[in-house]
C-alpha positions as CSV (number, residue, x, y, z in Angstrom):
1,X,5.6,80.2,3.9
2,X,8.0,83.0,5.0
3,X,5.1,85.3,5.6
4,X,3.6,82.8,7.7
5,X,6.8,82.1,9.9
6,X,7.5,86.0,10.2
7,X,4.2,86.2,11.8
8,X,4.4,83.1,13.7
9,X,7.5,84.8,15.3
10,X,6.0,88.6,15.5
11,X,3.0,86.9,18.3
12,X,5.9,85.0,19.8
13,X,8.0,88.0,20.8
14,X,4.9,89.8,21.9
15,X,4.0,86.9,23.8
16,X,7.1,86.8,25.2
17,X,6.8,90.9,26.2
18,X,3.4,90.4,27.7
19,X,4.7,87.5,29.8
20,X,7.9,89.6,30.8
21,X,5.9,92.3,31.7
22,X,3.3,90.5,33.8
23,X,6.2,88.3,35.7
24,X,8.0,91.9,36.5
25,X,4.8,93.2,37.5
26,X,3.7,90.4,40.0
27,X,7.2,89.8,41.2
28,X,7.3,93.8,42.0
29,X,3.6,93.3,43.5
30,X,4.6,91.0,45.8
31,X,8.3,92.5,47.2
32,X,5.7,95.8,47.8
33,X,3.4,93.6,49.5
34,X,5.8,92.1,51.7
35,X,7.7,95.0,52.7
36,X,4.6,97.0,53.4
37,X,3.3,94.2,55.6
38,X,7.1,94.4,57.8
39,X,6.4,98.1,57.7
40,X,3.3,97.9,59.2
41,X,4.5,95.7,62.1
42,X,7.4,97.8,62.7
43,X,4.6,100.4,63.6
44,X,3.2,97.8,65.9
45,X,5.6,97.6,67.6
46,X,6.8,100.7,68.7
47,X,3.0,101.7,69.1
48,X,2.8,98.5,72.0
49,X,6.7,99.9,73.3
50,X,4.9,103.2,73.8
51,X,1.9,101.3,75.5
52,X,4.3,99.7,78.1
53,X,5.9,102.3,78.6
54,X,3.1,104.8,79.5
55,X,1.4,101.8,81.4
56,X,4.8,101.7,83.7
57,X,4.6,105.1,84.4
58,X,1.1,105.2,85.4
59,X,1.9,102.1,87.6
60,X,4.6,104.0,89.6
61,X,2.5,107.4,90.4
């Protein structure tokens, strides 16, 4: 019986690793994904600035 419970417990603590693992993983995932998408609009931005900008100065020539 003690051979049964030591193996019982060896598939629960890698269980519990593989689960660690994938949480930290997909929690990391998404933080990535979410700065990368306020990156992306900080770009926007300063893309349309420089849009309104240039259209301003073609507007007073």
């Amino acid at each position: 019986m003690k051979i049964y419970d030591k193996e019982m417990y060896q598939k629960e603590q890698w269980i519990k690793a593989g689960l660690m693992i994938a949480v930290v993983f997909i929690v990391g995932f998404l933080s990535g994904y979410i700065a990368h998408g306020f990156e992306k609009q900080e770009t926007v931005n300063n893309l349309e600035q420089n849009i309104y900008r240039l259209q301003q100065e073609l507007n007073e020539m």
